[in-house]
C-alpha positions as CSV (number, residue, x, y, z in Angstrom):
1,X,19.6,-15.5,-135.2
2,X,17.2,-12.2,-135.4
3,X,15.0,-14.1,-137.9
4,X,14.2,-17.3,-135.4
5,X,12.7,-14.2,-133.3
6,X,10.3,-13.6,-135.7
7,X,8.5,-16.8,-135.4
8,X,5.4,-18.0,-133.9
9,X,5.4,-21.4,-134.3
10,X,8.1,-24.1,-135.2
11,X,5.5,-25.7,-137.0
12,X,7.9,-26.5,-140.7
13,X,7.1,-24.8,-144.0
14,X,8.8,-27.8,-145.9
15,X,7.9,-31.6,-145.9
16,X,10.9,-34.2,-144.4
17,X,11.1,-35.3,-147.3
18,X,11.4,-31.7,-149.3
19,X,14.1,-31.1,-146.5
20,X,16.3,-34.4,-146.2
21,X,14.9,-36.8,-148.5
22,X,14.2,-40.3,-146.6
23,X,15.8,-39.0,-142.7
24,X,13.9,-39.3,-139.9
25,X,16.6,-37.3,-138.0
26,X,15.9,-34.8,-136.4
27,X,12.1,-35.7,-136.0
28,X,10.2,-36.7,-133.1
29,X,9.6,-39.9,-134.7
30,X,12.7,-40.6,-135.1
31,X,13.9,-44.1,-133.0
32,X,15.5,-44.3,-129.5
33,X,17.8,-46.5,-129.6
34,X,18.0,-50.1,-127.3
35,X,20.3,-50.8,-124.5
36,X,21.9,-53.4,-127.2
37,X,21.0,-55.2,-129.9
38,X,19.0,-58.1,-129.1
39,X,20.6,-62.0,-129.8
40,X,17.3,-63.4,-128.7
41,X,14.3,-63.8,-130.6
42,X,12.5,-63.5,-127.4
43,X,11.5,-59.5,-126.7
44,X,12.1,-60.8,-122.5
45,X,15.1,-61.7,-123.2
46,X,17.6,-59.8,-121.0
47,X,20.8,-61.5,-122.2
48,X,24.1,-59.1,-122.3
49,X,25.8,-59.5,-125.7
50,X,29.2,-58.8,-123.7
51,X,28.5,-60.8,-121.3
52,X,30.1,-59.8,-118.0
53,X,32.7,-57.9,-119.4
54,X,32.8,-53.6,-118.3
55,X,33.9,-50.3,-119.1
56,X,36.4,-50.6,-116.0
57,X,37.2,-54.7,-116.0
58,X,37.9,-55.0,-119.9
59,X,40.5,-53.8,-122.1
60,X,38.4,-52.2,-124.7
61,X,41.3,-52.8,-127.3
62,X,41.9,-56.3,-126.7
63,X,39.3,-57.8,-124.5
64,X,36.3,-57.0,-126.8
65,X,34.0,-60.2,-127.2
66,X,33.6,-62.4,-130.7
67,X,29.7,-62.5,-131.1
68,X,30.0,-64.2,-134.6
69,X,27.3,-62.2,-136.1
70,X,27.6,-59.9,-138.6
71,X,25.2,-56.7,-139.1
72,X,24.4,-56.5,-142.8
73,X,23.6,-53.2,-145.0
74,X,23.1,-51.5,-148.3
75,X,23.8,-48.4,-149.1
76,X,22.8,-46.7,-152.6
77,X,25.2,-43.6,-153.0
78,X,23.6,-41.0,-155.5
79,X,22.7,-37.9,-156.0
80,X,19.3,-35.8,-155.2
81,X,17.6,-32.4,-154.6
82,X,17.4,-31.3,-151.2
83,X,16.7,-28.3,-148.7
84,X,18.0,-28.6,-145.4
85,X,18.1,-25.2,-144.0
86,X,15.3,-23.9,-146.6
87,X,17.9,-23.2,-149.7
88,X,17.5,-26.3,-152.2
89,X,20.3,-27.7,-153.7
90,X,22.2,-30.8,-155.4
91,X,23.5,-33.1,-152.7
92,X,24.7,-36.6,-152.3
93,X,22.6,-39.0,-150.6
94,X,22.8,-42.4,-148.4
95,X,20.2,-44.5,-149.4
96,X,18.0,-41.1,-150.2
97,X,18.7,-39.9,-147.1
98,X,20.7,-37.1,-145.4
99,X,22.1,-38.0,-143.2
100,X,22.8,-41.1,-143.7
101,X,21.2,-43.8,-142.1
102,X,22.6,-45.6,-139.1
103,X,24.7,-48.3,-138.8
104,X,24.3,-50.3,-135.3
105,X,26.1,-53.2,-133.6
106,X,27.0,-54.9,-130.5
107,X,30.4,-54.7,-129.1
108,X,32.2,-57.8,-130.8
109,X,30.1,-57.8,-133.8
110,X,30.8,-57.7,-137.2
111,X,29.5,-54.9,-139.7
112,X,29.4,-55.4,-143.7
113,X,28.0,-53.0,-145.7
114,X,27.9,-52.8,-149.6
115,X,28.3,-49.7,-151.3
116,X,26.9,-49.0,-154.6
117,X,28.2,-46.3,-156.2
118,X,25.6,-44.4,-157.9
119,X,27.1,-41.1,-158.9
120,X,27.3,-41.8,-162.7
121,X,26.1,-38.1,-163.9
122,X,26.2,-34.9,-162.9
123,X,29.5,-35.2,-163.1
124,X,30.2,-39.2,-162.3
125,X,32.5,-39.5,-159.1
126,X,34.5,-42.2,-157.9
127,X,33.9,-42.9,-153.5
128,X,35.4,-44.2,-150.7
129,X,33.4,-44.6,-147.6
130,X,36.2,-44.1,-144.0
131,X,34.9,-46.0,-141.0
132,X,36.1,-43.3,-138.7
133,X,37.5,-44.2,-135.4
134,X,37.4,-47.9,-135.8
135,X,40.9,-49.9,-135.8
136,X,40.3,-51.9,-138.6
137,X,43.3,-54.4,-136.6
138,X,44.6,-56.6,-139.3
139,X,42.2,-55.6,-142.2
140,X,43.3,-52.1,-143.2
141,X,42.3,-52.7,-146.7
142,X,38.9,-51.6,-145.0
143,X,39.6,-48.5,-143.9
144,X,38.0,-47.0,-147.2
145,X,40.8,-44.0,-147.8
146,X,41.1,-44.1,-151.5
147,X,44.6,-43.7,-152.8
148,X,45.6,-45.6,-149.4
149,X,44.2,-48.2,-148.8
150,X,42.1,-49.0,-151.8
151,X,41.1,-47.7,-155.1
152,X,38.0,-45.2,-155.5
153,X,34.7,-47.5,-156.3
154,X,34.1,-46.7,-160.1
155,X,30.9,-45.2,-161.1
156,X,28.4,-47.8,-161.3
157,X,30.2,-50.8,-159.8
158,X,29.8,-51.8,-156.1
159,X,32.6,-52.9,-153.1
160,X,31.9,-54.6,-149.8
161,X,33.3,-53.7,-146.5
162,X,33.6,-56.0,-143.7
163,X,35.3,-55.0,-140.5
164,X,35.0,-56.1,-136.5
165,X,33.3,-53.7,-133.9
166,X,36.3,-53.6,-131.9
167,X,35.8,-50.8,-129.8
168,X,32.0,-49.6,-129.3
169,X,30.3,-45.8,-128.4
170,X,29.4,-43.4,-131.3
171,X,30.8,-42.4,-134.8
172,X,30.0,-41.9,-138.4
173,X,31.3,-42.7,-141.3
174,X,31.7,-40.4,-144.5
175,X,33.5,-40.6,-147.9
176,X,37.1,-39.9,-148.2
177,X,36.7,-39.3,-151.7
178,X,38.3,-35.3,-151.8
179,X,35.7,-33.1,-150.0
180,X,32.8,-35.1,-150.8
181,X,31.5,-35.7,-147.5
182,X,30.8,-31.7,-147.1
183,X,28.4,-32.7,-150.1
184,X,26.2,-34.6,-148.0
185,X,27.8,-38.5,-147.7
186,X,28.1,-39.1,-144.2
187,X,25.5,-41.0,-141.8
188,X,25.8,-41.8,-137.6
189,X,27.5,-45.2,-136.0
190,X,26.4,-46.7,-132.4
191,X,28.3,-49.7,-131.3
192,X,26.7,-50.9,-127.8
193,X,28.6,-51.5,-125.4
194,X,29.2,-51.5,-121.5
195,X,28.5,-47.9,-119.8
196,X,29.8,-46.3,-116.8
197,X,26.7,-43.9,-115.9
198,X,23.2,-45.7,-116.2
199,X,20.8,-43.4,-118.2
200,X,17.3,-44.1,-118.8
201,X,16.7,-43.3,-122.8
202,X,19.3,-43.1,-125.9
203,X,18.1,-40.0,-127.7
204,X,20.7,-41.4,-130.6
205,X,22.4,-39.2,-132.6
206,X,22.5,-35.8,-132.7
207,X,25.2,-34.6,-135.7
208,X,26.0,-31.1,-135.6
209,X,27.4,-29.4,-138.8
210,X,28.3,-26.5,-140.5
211,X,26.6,-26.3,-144.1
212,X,27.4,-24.9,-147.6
213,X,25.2,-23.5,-150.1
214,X,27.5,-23.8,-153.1
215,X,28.4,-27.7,-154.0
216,X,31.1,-29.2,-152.5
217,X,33.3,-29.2,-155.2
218,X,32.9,-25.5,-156.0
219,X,34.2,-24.7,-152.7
220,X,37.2,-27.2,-153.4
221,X,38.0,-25.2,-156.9
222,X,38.2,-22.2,-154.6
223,X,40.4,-23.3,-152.4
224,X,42.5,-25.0,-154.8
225,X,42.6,-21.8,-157.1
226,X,46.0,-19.6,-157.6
227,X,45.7,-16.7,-154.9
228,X,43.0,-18.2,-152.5
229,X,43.9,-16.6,-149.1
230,X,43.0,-19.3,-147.2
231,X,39.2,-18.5,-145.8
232,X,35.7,-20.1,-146.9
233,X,32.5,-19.2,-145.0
234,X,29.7,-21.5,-144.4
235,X,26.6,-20.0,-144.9
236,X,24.8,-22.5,-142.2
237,X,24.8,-24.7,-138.9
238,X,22.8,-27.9,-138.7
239,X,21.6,-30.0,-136.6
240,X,20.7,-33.3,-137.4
241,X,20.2,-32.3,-140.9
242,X,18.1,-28.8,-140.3
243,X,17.9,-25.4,-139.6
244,X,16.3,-22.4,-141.2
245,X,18.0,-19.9,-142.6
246,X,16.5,-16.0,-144.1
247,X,16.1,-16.2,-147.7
248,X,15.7,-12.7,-147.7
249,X,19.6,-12.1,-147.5
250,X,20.4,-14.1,-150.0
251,X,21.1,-13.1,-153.8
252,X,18.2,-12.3,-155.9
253,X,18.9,-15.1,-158.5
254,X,18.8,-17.8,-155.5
255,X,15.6,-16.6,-153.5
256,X,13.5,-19.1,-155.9
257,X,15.3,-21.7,-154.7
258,X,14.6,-20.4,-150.8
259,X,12.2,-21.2,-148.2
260,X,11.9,-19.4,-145.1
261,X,11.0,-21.5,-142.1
262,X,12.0,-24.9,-143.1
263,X,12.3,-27.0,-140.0
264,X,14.0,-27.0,-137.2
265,X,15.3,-30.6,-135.4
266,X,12.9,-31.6,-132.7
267,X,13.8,-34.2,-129.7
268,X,11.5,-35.3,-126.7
269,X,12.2,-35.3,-122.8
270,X,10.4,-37.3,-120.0
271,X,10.4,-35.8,-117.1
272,X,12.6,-37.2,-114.2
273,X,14.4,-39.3,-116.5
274,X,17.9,-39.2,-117.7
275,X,18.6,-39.3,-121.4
276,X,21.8,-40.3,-123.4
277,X,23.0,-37.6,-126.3
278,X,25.2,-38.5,-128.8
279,X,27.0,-35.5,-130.6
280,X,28.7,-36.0,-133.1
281,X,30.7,-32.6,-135.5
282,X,29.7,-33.9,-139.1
283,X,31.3,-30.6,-140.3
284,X,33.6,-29.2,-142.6
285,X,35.5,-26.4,-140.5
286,X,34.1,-25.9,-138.2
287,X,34.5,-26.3,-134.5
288,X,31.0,-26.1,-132.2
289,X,30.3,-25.6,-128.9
290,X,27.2,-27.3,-128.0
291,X,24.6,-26.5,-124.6
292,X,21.0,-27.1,-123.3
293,X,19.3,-24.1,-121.6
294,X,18.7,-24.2,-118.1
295,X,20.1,-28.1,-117.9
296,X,23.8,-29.6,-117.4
297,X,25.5,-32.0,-119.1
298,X,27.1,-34.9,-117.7
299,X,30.4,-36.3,-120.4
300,X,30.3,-40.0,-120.3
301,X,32.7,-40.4,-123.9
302,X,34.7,-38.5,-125.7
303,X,35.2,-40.1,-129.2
304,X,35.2,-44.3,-128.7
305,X,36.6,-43.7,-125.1
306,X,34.8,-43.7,-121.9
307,X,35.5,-41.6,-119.4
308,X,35.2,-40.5,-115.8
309,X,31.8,-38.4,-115.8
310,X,32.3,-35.4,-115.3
311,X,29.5,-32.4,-115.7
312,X,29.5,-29.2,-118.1
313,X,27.2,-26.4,-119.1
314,X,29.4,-26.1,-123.1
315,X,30.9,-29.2,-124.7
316,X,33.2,-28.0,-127.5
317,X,33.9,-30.6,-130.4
318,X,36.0,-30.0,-133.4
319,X,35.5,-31.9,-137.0
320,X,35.0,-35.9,-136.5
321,X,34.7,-35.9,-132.9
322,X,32.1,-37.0,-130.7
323,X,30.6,-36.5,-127.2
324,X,28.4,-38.7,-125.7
325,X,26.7,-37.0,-122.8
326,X,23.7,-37.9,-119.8
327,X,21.1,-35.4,-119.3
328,X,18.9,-35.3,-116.1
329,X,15.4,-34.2,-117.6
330,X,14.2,-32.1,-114.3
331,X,13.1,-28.9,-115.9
332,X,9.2,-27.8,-116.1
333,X,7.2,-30.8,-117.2
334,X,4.8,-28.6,-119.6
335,X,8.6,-26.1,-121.3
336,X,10.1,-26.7,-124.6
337,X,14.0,-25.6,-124.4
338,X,16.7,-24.6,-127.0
339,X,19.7,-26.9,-127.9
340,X,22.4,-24.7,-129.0
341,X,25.2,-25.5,-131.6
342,X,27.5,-22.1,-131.7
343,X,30.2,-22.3,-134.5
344,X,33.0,-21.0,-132.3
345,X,35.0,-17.3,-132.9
346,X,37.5,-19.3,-135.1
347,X,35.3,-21.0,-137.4
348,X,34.7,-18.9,-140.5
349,X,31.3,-18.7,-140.6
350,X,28.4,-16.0,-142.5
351,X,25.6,-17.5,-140.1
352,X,26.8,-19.4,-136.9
353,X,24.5,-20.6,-134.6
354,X,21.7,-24.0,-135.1
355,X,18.5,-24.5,-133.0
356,X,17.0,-27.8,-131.6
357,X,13.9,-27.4,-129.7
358,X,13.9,-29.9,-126.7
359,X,9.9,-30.8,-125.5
360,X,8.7,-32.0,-122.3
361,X,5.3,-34.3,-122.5
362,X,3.2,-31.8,-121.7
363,X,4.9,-28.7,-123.8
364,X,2.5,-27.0,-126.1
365,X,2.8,-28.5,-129.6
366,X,5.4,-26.3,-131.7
367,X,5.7,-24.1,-129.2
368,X,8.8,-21.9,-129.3
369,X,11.2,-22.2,-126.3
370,X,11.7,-19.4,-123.9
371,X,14.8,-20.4,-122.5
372,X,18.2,-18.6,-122.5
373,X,21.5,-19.7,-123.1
374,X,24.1,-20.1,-120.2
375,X,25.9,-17.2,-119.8
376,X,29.7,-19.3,-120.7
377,X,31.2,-16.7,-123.3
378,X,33.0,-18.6,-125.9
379,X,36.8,-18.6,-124.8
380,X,38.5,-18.0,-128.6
381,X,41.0,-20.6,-128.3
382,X,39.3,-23.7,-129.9
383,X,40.5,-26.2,-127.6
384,X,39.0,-29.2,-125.9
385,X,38.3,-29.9,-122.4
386,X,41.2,-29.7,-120.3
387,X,43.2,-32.9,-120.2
388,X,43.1,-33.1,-116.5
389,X,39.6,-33.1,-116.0
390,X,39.1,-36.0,-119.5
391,X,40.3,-38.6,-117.7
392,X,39.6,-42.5,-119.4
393,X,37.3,-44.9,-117.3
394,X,39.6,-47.8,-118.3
395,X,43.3,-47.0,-117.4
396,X,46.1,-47.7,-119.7
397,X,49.5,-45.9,-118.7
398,X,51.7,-44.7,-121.2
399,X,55.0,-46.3,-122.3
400,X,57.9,-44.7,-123.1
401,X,58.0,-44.0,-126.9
402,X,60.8,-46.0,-129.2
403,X,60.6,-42.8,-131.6
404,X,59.8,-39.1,-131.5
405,X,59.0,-36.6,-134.1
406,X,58.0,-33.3,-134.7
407,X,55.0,-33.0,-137.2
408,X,54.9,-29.1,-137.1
409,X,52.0,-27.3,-138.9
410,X,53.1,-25.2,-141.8
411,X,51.5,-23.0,-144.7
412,X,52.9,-21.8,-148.0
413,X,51.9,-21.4,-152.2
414,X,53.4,-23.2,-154.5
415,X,54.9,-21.6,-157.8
416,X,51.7,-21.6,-159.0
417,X,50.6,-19.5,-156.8
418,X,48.4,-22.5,-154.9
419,X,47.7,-22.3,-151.3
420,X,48.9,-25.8,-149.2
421,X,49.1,-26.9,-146.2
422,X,52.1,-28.9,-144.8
423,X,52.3,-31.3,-141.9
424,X,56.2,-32.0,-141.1
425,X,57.4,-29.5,-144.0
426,X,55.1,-31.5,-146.3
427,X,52.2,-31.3,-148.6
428,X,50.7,-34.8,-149.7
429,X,48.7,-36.1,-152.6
430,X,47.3,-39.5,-153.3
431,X,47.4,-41.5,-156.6
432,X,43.8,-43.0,-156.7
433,X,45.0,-45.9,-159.1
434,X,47.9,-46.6,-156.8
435,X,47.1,-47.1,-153.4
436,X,49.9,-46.9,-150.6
437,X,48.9,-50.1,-148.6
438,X,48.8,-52.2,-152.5
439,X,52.5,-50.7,-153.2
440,X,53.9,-51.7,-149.8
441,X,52.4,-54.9,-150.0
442,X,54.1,-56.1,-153.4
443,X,57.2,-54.2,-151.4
444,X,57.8,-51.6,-153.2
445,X,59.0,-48.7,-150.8
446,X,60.0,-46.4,-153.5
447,X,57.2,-43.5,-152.3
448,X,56.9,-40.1,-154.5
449,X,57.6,-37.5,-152.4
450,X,54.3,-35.9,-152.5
451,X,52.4,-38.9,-151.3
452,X,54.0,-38.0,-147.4
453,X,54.6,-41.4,-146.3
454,X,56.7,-41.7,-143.4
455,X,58.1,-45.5,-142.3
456,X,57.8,-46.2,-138.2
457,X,59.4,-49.6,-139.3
458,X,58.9,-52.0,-136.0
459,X,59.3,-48.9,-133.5
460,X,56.7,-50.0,-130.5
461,X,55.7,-46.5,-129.7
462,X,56.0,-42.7,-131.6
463,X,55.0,-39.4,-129.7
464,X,54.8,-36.8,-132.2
465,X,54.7,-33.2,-131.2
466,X,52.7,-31.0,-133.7
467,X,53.4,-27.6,-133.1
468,X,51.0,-24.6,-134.8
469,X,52.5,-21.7,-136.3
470,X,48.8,-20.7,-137.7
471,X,46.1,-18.8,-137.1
472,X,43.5,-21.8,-137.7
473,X,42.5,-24.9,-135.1
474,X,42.9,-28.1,-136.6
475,X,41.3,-31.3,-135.6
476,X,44.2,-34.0,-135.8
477,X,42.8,-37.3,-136.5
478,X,44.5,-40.4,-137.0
479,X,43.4,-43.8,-138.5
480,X,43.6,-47.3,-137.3
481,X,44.2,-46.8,-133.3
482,X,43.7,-44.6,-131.0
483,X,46.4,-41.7,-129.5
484,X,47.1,-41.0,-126.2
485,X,46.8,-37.2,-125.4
486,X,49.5,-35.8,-123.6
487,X,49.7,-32.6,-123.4
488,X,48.1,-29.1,-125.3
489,X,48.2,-25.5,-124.6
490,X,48.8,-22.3,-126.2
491,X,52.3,-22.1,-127.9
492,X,55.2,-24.3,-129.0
493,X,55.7,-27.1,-127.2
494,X,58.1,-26.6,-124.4
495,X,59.5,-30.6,-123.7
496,X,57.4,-30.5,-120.3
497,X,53.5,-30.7,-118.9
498,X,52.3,-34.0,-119.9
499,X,48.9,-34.7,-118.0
500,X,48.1,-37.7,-116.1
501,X,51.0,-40.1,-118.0
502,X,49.5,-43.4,-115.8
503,X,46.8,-43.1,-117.8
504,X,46.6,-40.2,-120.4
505,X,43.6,-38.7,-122.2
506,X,42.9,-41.0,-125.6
507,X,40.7,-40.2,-128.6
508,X,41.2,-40.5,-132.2
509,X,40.4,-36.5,-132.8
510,X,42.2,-33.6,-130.7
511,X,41.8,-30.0,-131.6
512,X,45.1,-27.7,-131.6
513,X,44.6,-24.2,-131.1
514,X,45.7,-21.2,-132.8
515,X,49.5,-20.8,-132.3
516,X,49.6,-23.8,-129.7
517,X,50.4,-27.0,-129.8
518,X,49.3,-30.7,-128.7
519,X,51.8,-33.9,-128.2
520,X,50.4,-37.2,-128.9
521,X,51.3,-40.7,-128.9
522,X,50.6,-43.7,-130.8
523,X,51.6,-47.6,-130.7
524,X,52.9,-49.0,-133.3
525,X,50.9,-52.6,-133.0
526,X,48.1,-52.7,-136.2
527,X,50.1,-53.0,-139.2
528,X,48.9,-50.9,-141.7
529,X,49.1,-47.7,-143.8
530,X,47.3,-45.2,-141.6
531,X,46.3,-41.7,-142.3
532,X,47.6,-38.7,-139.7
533,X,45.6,-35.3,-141.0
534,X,43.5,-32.8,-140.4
535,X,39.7,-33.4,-140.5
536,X,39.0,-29.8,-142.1
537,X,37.8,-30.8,-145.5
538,X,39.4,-28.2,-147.3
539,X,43.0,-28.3,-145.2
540,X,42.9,-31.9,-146.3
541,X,42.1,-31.1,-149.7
542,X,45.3,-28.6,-149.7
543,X,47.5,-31.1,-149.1
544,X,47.2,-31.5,-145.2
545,X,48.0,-35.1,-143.8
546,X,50.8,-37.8,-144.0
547,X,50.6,-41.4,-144.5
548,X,51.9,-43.5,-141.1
549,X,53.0,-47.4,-142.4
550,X,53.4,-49.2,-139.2
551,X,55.3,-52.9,-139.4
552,X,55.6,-53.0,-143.2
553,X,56.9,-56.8,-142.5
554,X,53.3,-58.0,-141.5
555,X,51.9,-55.9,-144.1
556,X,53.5,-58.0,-146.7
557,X,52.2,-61.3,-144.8
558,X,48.9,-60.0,-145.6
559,X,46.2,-61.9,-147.4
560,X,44.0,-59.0,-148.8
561,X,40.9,-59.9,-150.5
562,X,40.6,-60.3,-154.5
563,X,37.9,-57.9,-154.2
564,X,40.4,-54.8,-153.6
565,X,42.1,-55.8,-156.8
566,X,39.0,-56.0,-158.5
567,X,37.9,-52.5,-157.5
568,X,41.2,-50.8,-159.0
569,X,40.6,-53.1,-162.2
570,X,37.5,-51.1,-162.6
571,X,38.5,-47.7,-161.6
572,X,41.5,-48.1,-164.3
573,X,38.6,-49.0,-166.5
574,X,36.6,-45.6,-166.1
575,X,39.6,-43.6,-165.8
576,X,40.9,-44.6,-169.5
577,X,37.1,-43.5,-170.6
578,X,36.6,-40.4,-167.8
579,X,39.7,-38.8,-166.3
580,X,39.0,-37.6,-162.9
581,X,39.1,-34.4,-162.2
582,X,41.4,-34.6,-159.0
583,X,42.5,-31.1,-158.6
584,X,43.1,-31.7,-154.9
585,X,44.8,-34.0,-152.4
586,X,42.5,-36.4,-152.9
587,X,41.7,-37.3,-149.5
């Protein structure tokens, strides 16, 4: 960070709209967001969408209301010229926007957005946009994992999604097309709901992420190329869409391209109140640990789960997780402080660390902040918060599991000298024009090996134990529920230590350390064909993830929408005209 000391000012040397397109992230005009979403056309009106319904009194899982009302949006996927951190370069964009923009909902409501697929040059791409962390219960065709659960959306054609807001807090959504989200197609979700701390003003959003120069897909020919020894370095941390970064290390031939001092994310304080911050890891790799100087955090949510609050200086949070935290604003009325997002020690990173400055009312205009960081050294291991101390607002105590399974972490190349990643001794790959959930639904059980689908049948409950050989963290994320966390540490798992079993950790992301281990359990009650993988782009890319089909009986019952079939109709049309140059996973 030895060129942020050489400022004077945080006034930006770049427009927004030179740095992220359409965003208002990461500006101080950017919205605060409402308590909920108003039913009323009356601005008085003080009507709870959720009625009397709370974040200890209602399974969130199966108690959520039916509002009837469905949140509508459009979203133009293409591509555009951008500068985040200074460097410009090709991205893809939501709506012109990067981020995207936010998608917002009551608890109970419905969301349906249209995606048109827009990337028809440069090369034209096929898309896919994931939901992540919603349940998608009984419409999985949703879930919008191509080769899964649907068919890519052909260049220039267009596919609605429709799905309930079953469980409410923060997310975001991204493509599952390959890597293509590390590109720039990802945007913030806030589903209101009931709270268990009462805070004062939703700051929204605040994405965190770490950031390639080189396009998305020259990073995936890398890692997919004969001899790649298994390490790519981003060359920048974001947040909310900025940072600055010092042209003058970069190569000659890409100074041009270079502006020093673009922008730094900018957030307001009022004094005395407390404030709601939504993080959320956007990234690729990396994992980040994020801190305010000078004021403590209070963890209200980790992923879509509330939980007891509990107060921290650091919050670490791997790929596709969230924390949602409360911050008492009781520092000096007329200070600006830093908001720190530190790639950890085991993220493989050339420049590590983002900036936010945080302003009080009466804080000089761009003033640079004085404040220093806590003094909590980075610990090395990549783990979340201890289990003990995460423990869910709304208890549910675990059941004993029907099946177990070891899902162990491995790494090898291939005779070709390719270097994959395997989850349970395998390495998977998807068949865009043949998605899993279509196959199983005209039963047809006859899987290729390298697709990785594993059959639970009718079991009620699985606890899989995913031990980690490696030297990298991974974030383990699976789709279409959420796991119970029951146990992680350093080393294989040894059959005992499960933490707090009447009523265990759950989240849909949990981090596993270096050469350690985490044990997780799932129930088996949303039929579907649900992903199990690793949320680091380019481990997914190599191969990194299974495919979970839970009560293949009820899939068959299934009534999926003419639409789906209608989406692989066209993408069999481009594909005969433009073959796809899948030369990854696919997810």
């Amino acid at each position: 960070m030895e060129f942020l000391t050489k400022l004077t000012c945080l006034a930006a040397a770049l427009t927004p709209t030179a740095q992220d397109g359409n965003s208002s992230w990461g500006t101080l005009y950017a919205p605060k967001l409402p308590n909920w979403i108003s039913t009323s056309s009356s601005k008085s009106s003080v009507t709870i969408p959720w009625g009397s319904k709370t974040a200890s009194n209602s399974d969130p899982y199966t108690q959520g209301p039916y509002t009837q009302i469905t949140r509508k949006y459009d979203f133009n996927i293409s591509r555009g010229m951008i500068a985040p951190d200074g460097y410009q370069k090709s991205v893809l964009l939501v709506n012109g926007q990067f981020p995207g923009p936010l998608i917002e909902a009551n608890w109970g409501d419905y969301i349906e957005v249209t995606v048109h697929n827009n990337i028809v040059s440069g090369p034209p791409e096929g898309t896919a946009i994931h939901w992540h962390g919603f349940l998608q219960t009984r419409t999985p065709w949703e879930d919008g994992t191509p080769g899964v659960s649907q068919c890519p959306i052909a260049p220039g054609k267009s596919f609605t999604y429709k799905f309930r807001a079953e469980i409410y807090g923060s997310s975001w959504y991204h493509s599952h097309y390959s890597a293509q989200y590390s590109g720039g197609l990802f945007g913030p979700i806030v589903v209101y709901g009931p709270t268990n701390l009462k805070y004062d003003i939703d700051l929204g959003p605040i994405m965190v992420n770490d950031w390639w120069h080189e396009d998305y897909f020259t990073t995936v020919e890398k890692v997919m190329a004969p001899g790649f020894q298994g390490r790519v370095f981003s060359d920048n941390n974001l947040i909310n869409g900025r940072m600055n970064f010092d042209c003058a290390k970069m190569a000659a031939g890409d100074k041009a391209k270079c502006t020093n001092n673009a922008g730094l994310s900018k957030f307001k304080f009022q004094s005395g109140k407390t404030h709601r911050l939504r993080f959320i890891n956007t990234g690729s790799e990396g994992v980040e640990r994020i801190s305010i100087d000078n004021h403590i955090m209070t963890v209200i949510a980790n992923d879509f789960v509330e939980v007891q609050p509990y107060d921290t200086k650091v919050v670490t949070i791997g790929v596709g997780q969230r924390v949602d935290v409360v911050v008492k604003a009781n520092g000096n009325p007329k200070s600006a402080y830093w908001l720190r997002s530190n790639l950890t020690s085991c993220s493989t990173a050339n420049q590590p660390f983002a900036l936010a400055a945080i302003y009080y009312e009466k804080a000089k205009k761009d003033a640079i902040p004085t404040s220093t960081a806590w003094n909590v050294p980075d610990p090395g291991t990549c783990a979340n918060d201890d289990l003990a101390i995460t423990k869910p607002f709304y208890p549910i105590a675990l059941s004993e599991p029907s099946w177990t399974q070891n899902m162990d972490i491995g790494v090898y190349r291939n005779a070709s000298g390719n270097l994959l990643w395997t989850l349970g001794g395998l390495s998977a790959r998807v068949d865009y024009n043949d998605p899993t959930l279509l196959q199983v639904k005209n039963n047809d059980f006859q899987f290729e090996p390298d697709m990785h689908v594993v059959n639970y049948g009718s079991n009620s409950s699985i606890r899989l134990i995913v031990n980690n050989p490696t030297q990298a963290p991974h974030p383990m994320h699976a789709h279409g529920l959420n796991m119970y966390i029951l146990a992680q540490g350093p080393g294989n798992y040894n059959g005992t230590g499960i933490i707090r079993p009447s009523n265990p950790m759950r989240r849909d992301v949990q981090m596993v350390q270096p050469l350690g281990h985490i044990v997780v359990q799932m129930d088996v009650v949303n039929p579907g064909i649900w992903p199990f993988h690793c949320h680091i782009a380019w481990h997914a890319s190599a191969g990194f993830f299974s495919q979970m089909v839970f009560l293949p009986d009820q899939i068959r019952k299934y009534q999926i929408p003419a639409s789906s079939a209608q989406t692989c109709r066209e993408w069999d049309a481009f594909t005969k005209e433009v073959a796809p140059n899948q030369i990854d996973s696919g997810l």
